[in-house]
C-alpha positions as a Markdown table, in Angstrom:
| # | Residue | x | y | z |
|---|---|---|---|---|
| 1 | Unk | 111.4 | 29.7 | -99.2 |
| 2 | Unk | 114.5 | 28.5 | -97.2 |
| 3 | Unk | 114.6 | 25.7 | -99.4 |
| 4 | Unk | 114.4 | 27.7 | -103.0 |
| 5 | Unk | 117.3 | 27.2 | -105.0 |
| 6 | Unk | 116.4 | 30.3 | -107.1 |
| 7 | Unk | 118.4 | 32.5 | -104.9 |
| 8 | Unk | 121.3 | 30.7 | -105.6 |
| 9 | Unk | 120.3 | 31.7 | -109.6 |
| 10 | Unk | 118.7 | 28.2 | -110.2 |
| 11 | Unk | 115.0 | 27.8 | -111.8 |
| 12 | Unk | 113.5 | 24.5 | -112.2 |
| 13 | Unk | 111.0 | 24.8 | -115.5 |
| 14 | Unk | 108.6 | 22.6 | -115.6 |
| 15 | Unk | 106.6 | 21.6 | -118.7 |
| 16 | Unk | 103.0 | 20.5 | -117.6 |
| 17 | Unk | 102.3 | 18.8 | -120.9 |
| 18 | Unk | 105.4 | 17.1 | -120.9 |
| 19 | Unk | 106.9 | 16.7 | -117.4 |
| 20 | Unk | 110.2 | 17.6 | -118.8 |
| 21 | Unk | 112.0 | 19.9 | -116.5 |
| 22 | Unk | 114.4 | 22.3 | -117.6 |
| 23 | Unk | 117.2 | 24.3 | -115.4 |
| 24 | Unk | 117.3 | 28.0 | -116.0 |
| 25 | Unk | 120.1 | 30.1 | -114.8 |
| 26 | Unk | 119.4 | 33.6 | -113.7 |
| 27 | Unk | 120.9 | 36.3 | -110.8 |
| 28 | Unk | 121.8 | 34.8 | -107.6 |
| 29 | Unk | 120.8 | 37.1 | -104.7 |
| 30 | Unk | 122.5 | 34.6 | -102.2 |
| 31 | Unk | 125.8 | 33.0 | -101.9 |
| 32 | Unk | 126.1 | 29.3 | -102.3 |
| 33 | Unk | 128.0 | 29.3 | -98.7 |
| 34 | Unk | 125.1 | 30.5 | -97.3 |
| 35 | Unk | 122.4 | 28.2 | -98.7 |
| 36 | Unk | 124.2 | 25.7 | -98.1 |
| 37 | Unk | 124.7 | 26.9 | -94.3 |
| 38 | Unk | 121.2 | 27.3 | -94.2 |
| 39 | Unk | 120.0 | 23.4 | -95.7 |
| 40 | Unk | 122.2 | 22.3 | -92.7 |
| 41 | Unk | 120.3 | 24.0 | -90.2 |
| 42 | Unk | 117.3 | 23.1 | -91.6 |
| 43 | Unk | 118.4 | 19.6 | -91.2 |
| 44 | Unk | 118.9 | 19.5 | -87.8 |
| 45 | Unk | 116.1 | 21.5 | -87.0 |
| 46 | Unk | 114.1 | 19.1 | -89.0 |
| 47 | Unk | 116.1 | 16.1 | -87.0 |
| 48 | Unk | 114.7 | 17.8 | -83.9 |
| 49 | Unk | 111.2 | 18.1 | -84.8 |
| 50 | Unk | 108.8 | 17.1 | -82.0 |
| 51 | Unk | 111.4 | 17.7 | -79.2 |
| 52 | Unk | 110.0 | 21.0 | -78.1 |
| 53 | Unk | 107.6 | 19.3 | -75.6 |
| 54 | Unk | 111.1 | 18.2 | -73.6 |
| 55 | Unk | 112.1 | 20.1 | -70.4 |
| 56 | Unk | 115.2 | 18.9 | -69.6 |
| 57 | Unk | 118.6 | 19.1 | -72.4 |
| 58 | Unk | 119.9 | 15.4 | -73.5 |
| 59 | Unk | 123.8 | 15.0 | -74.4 |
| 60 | Unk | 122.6 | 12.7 | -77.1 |
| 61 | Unk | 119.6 | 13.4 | -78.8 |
| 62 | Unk | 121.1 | 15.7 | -81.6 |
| 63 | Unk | 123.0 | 12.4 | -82.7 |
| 64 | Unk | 121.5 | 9.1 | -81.9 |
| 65 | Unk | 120.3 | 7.2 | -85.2 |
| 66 | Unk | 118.2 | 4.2 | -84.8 |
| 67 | Unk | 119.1 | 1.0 | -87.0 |
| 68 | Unk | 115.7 | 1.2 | -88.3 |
| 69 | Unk | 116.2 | 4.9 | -89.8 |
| 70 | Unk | 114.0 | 6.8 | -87.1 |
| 71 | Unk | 116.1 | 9.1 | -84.7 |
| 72 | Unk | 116.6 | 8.5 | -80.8 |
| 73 | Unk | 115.3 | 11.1 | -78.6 |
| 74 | Unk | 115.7 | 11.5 | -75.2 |
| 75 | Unk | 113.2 | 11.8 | -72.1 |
| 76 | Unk | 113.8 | 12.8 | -68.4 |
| 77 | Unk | 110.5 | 12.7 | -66.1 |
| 78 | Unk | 109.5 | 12.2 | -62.4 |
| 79 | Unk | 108.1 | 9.0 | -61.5 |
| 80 | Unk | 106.5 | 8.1 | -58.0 |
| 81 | Unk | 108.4 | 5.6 | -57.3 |
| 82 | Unk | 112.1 | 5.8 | -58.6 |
| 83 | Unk | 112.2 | 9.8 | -58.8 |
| 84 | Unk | 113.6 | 10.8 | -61.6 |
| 85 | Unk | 113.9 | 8.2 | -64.7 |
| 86 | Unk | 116.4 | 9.3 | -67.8 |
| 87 | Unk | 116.2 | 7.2 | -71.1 |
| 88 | Unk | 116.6 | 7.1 | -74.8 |
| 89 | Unk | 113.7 | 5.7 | -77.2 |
| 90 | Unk | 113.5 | 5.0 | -80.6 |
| 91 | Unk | 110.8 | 7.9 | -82.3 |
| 92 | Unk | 109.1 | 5.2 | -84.1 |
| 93 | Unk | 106.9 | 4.3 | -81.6 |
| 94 | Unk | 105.5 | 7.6 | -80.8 |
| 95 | Unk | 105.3 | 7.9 | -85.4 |
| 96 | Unk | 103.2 | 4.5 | -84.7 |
| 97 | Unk | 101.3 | 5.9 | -82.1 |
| 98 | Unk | 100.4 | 8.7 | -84.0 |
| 99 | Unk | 99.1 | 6.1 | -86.7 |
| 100 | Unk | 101.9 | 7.1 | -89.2 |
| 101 | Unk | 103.8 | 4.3 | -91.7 |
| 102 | Unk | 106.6 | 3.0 | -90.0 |
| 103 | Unk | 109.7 | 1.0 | -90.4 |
| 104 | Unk | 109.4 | -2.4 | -88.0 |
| 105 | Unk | 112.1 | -1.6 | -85.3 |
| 106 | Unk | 113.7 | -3.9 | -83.1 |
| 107 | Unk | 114.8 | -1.9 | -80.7 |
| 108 | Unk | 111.8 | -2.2 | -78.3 |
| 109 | Unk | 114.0 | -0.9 | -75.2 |
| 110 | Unk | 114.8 | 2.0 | -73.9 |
| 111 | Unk | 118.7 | 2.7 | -73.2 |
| 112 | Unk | 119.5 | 4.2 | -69.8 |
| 113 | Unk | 120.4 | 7.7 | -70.4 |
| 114 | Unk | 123.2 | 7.8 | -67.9 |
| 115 | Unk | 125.2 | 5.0 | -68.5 |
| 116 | Unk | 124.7 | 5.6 | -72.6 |
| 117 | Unk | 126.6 | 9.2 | -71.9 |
| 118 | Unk | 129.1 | 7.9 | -69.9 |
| 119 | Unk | 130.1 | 5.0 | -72.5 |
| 120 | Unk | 129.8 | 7.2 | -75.5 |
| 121 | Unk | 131.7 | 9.8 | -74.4 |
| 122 | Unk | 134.4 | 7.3 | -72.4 |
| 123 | Unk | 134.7 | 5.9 | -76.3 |
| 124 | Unk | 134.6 | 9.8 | -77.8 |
| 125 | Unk | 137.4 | 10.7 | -75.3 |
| 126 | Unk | 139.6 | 7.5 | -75.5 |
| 127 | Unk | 139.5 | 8.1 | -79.4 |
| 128 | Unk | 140.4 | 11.5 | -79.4 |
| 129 | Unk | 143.0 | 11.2 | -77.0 |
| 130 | Unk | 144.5 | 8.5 | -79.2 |
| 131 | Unk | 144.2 | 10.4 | -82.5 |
| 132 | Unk | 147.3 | 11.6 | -84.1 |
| 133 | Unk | 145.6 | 13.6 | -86.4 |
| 134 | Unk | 144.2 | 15.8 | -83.9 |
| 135 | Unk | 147.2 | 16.2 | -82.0 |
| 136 | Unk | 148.2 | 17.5 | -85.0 |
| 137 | Unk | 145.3 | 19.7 | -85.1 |
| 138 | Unk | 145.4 | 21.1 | -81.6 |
| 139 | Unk | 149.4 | 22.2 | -81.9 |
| 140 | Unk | 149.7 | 25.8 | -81.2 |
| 141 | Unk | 150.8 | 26.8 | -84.8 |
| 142 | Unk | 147.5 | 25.9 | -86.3 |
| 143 | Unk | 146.0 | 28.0 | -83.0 |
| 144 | Unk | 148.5 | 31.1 | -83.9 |
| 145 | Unk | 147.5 | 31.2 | -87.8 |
| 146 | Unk | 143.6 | 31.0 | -87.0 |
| 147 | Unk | 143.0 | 34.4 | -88.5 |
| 148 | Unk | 145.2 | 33.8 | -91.4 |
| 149 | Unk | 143.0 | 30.7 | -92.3 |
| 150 | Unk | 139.7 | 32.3 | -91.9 |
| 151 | Unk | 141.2 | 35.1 | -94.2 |
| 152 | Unk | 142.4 | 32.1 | -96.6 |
| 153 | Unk | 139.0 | 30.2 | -96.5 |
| 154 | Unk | 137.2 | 33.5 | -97.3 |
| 155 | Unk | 139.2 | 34.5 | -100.6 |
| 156 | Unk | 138.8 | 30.8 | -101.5 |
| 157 | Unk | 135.3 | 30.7 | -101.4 |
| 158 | Unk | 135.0 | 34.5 | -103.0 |
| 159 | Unk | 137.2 | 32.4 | -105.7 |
| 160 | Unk | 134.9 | 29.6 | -105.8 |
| 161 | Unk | 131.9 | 31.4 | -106.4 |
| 162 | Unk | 133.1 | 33.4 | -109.0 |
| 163 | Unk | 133.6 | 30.0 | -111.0 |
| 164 | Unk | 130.2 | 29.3 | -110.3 |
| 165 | Unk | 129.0 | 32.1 | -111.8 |
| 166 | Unk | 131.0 | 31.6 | -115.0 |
| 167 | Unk | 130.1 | 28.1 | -115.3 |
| 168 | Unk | 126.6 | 29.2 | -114.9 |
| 169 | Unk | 127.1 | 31.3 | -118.1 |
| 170 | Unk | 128.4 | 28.9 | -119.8 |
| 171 | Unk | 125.3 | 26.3 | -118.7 |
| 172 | Unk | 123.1 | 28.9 | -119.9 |
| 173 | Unk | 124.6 | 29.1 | -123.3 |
| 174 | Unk | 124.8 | 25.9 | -123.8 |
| 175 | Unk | 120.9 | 25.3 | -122.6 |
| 176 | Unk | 120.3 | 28.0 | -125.3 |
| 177 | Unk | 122.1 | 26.1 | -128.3 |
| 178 | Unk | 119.9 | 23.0 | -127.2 |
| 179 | Unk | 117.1 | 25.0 | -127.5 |
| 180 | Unk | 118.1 | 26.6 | -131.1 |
| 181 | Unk | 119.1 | 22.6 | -132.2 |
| 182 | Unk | 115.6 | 21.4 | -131.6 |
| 183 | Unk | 113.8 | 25.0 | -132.7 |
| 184 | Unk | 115.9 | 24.2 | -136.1 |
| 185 | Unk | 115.2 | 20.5 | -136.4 |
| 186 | Unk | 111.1 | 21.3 | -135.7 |
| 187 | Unk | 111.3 | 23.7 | -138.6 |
| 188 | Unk | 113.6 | 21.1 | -141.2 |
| 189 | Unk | 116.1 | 23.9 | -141.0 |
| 190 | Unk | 118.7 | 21.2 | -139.8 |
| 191 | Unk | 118.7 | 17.0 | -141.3 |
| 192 | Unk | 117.7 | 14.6 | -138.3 |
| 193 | Unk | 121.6 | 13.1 | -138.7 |
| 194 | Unk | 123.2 | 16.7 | -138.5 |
| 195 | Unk | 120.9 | 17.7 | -135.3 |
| 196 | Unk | 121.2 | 14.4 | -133.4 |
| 197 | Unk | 125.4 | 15.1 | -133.7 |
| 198 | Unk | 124.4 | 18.4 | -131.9 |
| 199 | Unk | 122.1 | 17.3 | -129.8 |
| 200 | Unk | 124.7 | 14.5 | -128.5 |
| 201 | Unk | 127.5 | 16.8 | -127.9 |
| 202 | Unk | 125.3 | 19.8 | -126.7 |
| 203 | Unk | 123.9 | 17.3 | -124.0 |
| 204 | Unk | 127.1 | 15.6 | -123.3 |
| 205 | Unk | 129.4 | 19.4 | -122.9 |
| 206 | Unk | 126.3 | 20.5 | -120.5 |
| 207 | Unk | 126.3 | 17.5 | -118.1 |
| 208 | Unk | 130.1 | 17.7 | -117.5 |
| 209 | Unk | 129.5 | 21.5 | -117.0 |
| 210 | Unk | 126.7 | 20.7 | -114.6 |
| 211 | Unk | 129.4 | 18.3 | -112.8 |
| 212 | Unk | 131.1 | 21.1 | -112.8 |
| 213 | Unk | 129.2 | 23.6 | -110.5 |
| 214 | Unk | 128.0 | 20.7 | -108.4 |
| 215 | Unk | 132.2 | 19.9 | -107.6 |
| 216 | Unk | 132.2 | 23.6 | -106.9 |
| 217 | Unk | 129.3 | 23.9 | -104.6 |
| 218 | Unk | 130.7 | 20.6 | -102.5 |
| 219 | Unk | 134.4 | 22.6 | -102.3 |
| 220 | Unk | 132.3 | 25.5 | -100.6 |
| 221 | Unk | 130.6 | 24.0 | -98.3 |
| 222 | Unk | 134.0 | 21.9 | -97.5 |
| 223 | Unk | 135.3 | 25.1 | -96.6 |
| 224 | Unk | 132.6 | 26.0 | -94.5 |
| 225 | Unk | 133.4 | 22.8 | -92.6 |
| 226 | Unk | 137.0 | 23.6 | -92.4 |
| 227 | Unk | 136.1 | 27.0 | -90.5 |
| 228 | Unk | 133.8 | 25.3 | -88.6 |
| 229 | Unk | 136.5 | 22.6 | -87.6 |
| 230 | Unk | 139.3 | 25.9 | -86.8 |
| 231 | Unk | 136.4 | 27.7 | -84.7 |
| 232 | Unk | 136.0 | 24.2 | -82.6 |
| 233 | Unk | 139.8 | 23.8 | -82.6 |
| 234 | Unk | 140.2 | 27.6 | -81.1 |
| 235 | Unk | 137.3 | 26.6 | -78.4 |
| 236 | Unk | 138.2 | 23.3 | -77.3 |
| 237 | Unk | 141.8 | 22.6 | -77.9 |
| 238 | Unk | 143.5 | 23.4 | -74.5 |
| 239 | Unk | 143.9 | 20.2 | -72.8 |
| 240 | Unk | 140.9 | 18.3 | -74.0 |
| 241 | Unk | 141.0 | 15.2 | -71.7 |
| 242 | Unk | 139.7 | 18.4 | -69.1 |
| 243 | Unk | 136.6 | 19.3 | -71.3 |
| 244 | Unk | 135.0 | 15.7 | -71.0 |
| 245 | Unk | 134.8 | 16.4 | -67.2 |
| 246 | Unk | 132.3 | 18.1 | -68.5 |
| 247 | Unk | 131.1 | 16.9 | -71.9 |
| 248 | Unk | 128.8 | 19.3 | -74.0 |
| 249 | Unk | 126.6 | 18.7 | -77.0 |
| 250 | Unk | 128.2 | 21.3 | -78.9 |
| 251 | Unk | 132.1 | 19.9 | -77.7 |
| 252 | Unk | 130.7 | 16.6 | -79.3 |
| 253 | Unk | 129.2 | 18.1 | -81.9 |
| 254 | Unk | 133.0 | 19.0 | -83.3 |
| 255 | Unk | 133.8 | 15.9 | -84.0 |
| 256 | Unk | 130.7 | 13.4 | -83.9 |
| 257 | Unk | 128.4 | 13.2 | -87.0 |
| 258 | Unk | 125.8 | 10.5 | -85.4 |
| 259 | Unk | 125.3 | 7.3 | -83.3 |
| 260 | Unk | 123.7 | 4.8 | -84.7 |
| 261 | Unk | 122.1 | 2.1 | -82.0 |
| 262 | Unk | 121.6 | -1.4 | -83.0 |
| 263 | Unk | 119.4 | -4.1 | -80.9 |
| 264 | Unk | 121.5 | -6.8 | -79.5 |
| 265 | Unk | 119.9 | -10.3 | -79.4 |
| 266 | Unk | 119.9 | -13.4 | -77.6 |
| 267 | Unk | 118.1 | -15.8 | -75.4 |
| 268 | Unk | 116.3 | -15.4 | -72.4 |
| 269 | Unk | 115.3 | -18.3 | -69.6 |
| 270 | Unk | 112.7 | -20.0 | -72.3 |
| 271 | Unk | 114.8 | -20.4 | -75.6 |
| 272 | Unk | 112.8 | -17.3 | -76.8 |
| 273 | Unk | 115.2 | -14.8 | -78.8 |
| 274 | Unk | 114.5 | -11.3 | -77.1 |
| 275 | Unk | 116.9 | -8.3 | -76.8 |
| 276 | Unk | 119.3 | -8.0 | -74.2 |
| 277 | Unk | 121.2 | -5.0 | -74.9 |
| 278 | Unk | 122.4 | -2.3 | -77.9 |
| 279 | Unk | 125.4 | -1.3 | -79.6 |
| 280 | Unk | 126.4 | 1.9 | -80.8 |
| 281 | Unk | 128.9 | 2.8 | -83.8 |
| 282 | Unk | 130.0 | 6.1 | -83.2 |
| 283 | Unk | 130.6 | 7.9 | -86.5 |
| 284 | Unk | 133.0 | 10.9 | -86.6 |
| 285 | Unk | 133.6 | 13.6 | -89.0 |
| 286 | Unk | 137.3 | 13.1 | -89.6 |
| 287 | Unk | 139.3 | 9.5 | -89.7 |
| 288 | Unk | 140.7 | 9.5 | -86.2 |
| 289 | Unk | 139.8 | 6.1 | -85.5 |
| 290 | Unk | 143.3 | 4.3 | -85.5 |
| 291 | Unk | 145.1 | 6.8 | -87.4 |
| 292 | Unk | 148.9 | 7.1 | -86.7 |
| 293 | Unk | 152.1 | 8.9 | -87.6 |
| 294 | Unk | 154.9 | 7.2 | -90.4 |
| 295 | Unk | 158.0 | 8.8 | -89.9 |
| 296 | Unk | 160.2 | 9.1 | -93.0 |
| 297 | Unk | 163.4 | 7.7 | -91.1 |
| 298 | Unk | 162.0 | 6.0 | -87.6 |
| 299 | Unk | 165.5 | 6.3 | -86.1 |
| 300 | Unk | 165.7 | 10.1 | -87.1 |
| 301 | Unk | 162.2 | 11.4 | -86.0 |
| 302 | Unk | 163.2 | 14.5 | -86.5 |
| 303 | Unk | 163.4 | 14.0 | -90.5 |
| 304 | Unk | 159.7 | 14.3 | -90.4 |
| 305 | Unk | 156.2 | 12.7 | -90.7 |
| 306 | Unk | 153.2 | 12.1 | -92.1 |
| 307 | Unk | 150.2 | 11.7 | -90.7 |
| 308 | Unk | 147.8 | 8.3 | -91.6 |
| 309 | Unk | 144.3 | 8.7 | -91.4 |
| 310 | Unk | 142.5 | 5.9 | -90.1 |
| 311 | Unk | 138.7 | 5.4 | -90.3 |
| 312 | Unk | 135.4 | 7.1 | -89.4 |
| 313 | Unk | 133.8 | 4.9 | -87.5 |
| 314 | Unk | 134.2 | 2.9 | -84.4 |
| 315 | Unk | 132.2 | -0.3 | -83.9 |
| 316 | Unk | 131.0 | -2.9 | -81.5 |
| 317 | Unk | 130.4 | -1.1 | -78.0 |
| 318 | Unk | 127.8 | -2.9 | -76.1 |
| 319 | Unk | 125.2 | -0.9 | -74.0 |
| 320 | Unk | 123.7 | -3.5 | -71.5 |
| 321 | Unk | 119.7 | -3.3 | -70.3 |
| 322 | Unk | 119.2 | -2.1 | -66.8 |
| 323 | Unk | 118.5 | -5.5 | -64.9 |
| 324 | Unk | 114.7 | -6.4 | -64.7 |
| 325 | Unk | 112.3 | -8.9 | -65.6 |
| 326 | Unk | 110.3 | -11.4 | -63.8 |
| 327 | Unk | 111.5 | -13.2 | -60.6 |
| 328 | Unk | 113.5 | -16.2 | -61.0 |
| 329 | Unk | 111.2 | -19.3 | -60.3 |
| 330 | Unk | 110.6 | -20.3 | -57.1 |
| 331 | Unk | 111.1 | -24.2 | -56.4 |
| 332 | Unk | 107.9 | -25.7 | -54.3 |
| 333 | Unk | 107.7 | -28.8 | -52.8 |
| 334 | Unk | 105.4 | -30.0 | -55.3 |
| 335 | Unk | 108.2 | -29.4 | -57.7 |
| 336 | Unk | 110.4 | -32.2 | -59.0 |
């Protein structure tokens, strides 16, 4: 039911003889802001699924992405003879266990949990502190004019929906003068030449109408993000090299939108190519990764600035396996 677009006044006809599926407009009951609030829960509940059996919280899990598509999940469990033992796992093995169709996945290690949150979030922290664009961000203006924005984002999105709902109108007309167009040709009321003219341009008005909405819908939910982004801002902002001395999931959660772990290869004491490590790309929701500041006079800083946004992701960190393995050889005397 969560997942029923009718509620934002969208029916999907389908025609069992045909297959052909048809949109029909009718009353929304439910904004598009909040479907679209709702998808995104959905979708990290589903990215969560299976966790519940856990009994201890892990800084990670709600963001780790294997290279092979699975997630990374955390586990933290007593052991007789180390005490406690913390790691990160690809899900795939427990999908394979489980007898279900996987992806083959390198990444057969586990990543120590501790030193994978202490380099992620030395990298999250380093970045941050280096971004321009949220210095920008966390200045006390933007603090002082958080209600003003809220009351900005709102009217923009009463705006937006509005425009929805006449573009749905006009969808609707339009999927009713398709409908007439082919009634008419069926009954020779209209030549095949004259129809397919209508047909064409009927089709062609519709799909930049449907483009339409759809550019709409994605300005919405950017605004959601935006208030999102000012409600992190208004949490986190004072002095936040201090917050990382005690890093959250929801603090990362502001700016983070996954982790993505790769196997790092190489060769062991044999020849034999096995892995030796990870990386992880951190991928943030805003280009802070090298952005800077170009001022219009760089002698005269005080003629003003623009911020330059840099990229989204940061590559390359290496996460090395706790050391293990079998013992080095021993040399006998029977040894040459």
């Amino acid at each position: 039911m969560l997942k029923n677009r009718v509620y934002v006044g969208e029916y999907l006809w389908k025609d069992k003889d045909t297959g052909e599926e048809f949109l029909i407009t009718i009353p929304k009951i439910i904004s598009h802001s909040l479907f679209n609030r709702v998808q995104k829960q959905i979708n990290k509940n589903q990215k969560n699924k299976g966790d519940n059996v856990r009994k201890y919280d892990t800084l990670l899990s709600d963001f780790l992405i294997c290279s092979c598509g699975e997630r990374i999940t955390g586990q933290i469990k007593m052991t007789h003879n180390t005490g406690v033992k913390k790691y990160y796992y690809c899900h795939s093995k427990e999908n394979k266990w489980k007898g279900k169709k996987v992806e083959l996945c390198l990444n057969r290690r586990s990543l120590n949990m501790d030193k994978t949150d202490m380099l992620v979030t030395e990298k999250v922290k380093e970045i941050i502190g280096n971004s321009s664009i949220l210095k920008e961000r966390f200045k006390e203006d933007i603090l002082s004019k958080k209600s003003l924005s809220e009351k900005k984002i709102k009217e923009e999105k009463t705006k937006l929906e509005k425009q929805i709902d006449n573009l749905n109108k006009e969808i609707e007309s339009l999927i009713n003068s398709i409908s007439s167009n082919e009634i008419n040709h069926l009954t020779k009321q209209t030549r095949t030449e004259i129809y397919q003219r209508i047909k064409e341009g009927l089709e062609e008005q519709l799909s930049i109408e449907e483009d339409n909405k759809k550019t709409k819908i994605k300005e919405i939910d950017d605004l959601d993000n935006q208030k999102d982004w000012i409600d992190w801002v208004t949490k986190y902002s004072k002095d936040i090299s201090k917050q990382f001395n005690n890093v959250t999931t929801d603090l990362l959660d502001g700016v983070v939108k996954e982790i993505l772990i790769t196997p790092t290869l190489g060769k062991n004491r044999d020849d034999k190519e096995v892995q030796i490590g990870h990386r992880f790309d951190i991928k943030f929701k805003l280009p802070i990764v090298n952005d800077s500041i170009n001022y219009n006079d760089s002698d005269n800083k005080s003629s003003g600035y623009d911020v330059v946004n840099g990229v989204k992701s940061s590559k390359g960190e290496l996460i090395p396996l706790d050391k293990g393995g079998r013992p080095k050889k021993k040399v006998s005397q029977t040894d040459g």
